[in-house]
C-alpha positions as CSV (number, residue, x, y, z in Angstrom):
1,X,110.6,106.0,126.9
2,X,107.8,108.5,126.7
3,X,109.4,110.7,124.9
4,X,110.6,107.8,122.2
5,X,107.2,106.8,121.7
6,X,106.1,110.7,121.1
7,X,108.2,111.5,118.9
8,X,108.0,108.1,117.3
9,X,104.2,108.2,116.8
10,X,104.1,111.7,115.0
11,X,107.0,111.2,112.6
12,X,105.0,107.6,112.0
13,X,101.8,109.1,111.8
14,X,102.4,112.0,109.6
15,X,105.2,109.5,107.1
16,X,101.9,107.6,106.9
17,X,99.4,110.0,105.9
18,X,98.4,109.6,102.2
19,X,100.9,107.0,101.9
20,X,100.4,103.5,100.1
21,X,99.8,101.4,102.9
22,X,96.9,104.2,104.2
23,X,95.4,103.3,100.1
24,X,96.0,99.2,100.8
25,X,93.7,99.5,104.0
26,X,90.9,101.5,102.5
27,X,91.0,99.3,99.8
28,X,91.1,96.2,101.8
29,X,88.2,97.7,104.2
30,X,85.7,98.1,101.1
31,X,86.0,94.1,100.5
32,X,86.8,93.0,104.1
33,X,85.4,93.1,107.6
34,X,86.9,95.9,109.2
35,X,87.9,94.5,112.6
36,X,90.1,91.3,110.9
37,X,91.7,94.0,108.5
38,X,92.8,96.4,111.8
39,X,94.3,93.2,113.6
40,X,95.8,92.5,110.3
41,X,97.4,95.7,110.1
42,X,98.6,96.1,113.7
43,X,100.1,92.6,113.5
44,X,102.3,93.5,110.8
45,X,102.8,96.6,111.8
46,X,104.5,95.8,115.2
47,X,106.6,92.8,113.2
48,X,107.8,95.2,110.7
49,X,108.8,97.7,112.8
50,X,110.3,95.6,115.8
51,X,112.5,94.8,113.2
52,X,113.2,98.2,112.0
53,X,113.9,99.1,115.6
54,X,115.9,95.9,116.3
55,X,118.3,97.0,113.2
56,X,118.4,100.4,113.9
57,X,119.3,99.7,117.3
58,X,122.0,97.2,116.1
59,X,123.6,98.7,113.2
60,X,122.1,102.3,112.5
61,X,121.1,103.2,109.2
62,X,123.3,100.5,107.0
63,X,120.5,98.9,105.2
64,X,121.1,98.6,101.7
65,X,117.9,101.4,100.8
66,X,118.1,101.3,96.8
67,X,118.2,97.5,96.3
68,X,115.0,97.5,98.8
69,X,113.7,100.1,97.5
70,X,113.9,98.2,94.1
71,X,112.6,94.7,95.4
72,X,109.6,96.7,96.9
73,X,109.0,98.7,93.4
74,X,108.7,95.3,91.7
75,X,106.5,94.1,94.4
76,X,104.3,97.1,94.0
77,X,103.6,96.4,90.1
78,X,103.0,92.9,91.2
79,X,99.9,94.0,93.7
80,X,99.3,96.2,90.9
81,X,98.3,93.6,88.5
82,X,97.1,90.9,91.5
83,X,94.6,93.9,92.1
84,X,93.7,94.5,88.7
85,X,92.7,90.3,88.0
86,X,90.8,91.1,91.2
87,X,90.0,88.0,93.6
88,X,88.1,85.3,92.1
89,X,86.0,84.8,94.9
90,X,82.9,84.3,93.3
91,X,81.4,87.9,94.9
92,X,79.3,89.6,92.0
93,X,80.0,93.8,93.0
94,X,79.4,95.8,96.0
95,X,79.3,92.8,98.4
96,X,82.1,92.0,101.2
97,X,84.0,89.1,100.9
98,X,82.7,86.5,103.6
99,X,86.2,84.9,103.5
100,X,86.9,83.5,107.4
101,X,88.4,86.4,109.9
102,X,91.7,84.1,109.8
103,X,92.1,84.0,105.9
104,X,92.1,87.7,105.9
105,X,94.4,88.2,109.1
106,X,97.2,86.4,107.1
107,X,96.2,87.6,103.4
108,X,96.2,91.5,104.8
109,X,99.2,91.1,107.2
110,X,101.2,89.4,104.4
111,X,100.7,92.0,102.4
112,X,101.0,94.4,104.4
113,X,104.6,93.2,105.8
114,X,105.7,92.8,102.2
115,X,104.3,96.1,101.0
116,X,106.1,98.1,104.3
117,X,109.6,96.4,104.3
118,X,111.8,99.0,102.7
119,X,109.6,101.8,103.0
120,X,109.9,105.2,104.5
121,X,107.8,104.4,107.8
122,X,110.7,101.1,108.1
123,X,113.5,103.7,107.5
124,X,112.1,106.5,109.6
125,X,111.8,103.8,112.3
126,X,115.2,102.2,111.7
127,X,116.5,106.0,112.1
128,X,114.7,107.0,115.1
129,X,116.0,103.7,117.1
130,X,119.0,104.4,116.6
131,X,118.6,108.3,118.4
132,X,115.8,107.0,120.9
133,X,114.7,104.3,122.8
134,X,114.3,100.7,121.9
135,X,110.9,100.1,123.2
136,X,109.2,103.5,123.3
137,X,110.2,103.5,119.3
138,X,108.7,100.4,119.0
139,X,105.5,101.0,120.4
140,X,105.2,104.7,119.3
141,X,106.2,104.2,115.5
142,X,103.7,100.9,115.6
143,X,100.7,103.5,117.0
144,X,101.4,106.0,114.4
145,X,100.9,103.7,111.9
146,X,98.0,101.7,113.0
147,X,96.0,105.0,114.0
148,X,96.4,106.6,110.4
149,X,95.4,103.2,108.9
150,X,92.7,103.1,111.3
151,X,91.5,106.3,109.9
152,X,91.7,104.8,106.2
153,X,89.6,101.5,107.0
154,X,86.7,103.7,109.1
155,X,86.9,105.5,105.6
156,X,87.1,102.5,103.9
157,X,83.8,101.0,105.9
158,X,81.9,104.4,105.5
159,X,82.1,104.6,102.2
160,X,82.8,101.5,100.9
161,X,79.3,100.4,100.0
162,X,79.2,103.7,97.9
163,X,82.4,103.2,96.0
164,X,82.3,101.0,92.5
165,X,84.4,98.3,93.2
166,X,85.8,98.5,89.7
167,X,86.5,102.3,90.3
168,X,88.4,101.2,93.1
169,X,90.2,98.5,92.0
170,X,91.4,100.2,89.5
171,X,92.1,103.4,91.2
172,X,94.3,100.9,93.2
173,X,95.9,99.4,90.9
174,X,97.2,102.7,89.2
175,X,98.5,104.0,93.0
176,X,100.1,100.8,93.1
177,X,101.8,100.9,89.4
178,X,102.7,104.7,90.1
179,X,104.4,103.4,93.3
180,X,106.4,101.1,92.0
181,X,107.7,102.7,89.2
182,X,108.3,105.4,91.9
183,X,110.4,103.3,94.3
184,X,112.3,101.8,91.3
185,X,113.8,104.9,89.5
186,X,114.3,106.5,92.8
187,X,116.9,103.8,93.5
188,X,118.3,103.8,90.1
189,X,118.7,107.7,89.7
């Protein structure tokens, strides 16, 4: 098991680094408490890949990658322009949201769940379940990921008060557009 977790948490960790998801929690850190955000993220984070190991454990590697991969493209342009209206929240700029820690446990771990099903971190995890343990896959991917998200929101919390909110908003919203089109073509080429 130990070694399924190792090996597990640094393919995670380092699929994670600079990826999307590690842009969605700095982004989300600037605007949200950081605390609610982590839970958020750990919470979807052991869902998705529980399920990623459940499959991979069950049926190797047979998902269907480039319709997933297209779903999740067209998903992407949708956060893309959902981040670009912006929340209508009535907070002028630089201030935190002071939505309750439960709205922004489900609004982050929603998106977060839709935003990782199909992606490489999934498919990595799906892969390594079906060379490695169940449980020490489970819990070693689900580390990886939370602890190079972790390292985006103390980013995120740092700087946040420093960062234009339009800057970053829009900065977003082009990661999440490139993305997108990204994961589309791949699965079309």
């Amino acid at each position: 098991m130990l070694s399924a977790f190792l090996v597990a948490f640094g393919v995670i960790f380092v699929a994670e680094l600079g990826d999307k998801s590690q842009l969605m929690a700095l982004a989300f850190a600037t605007r949200y408490r950081a605390l609610p955000v982590l839970v958020a993220i750990t919470l979807s984070t052991a869902t998705i890949h529980l399920v990623s190991v459940l499959v991979g454990g069950a049926v190797g590697a047979a998902l269907p990658r480039d319709a997933i991969a297209v779903i999740g493209g067209i998903a992407f342009i949708g956060f893309g322009l959902w981040t670009l209206r912006g929340d209508d929240d009535g907070e002028s700029e630089g201030e935190r949201s002071t939505l309750s820690g439960r709205s922004i446990v489900i609004s982050v771990a929603t998106v977060f769940f839709l935003s990782e099903f199909g992606d490489k971190t999934m498919l990595a995890s799906v892969t390594l379940a079906t060379e490695n343990g169940l449980v020490g896959t489970w819990l070693g991917a689900t580390a990886g990921m939370v602890t190079a998200d972790a390292i985006a929101i103390w980013v995120g919390t740092s700087m946040g008060s420093r960062l234009p909110e339009r800057g970053i908003r829009i900065a977003s919203a082009a990661a999440f557009f490139a993305f997108g089109v990204w994961m589309i073509l791949d699965a079309i080429l």
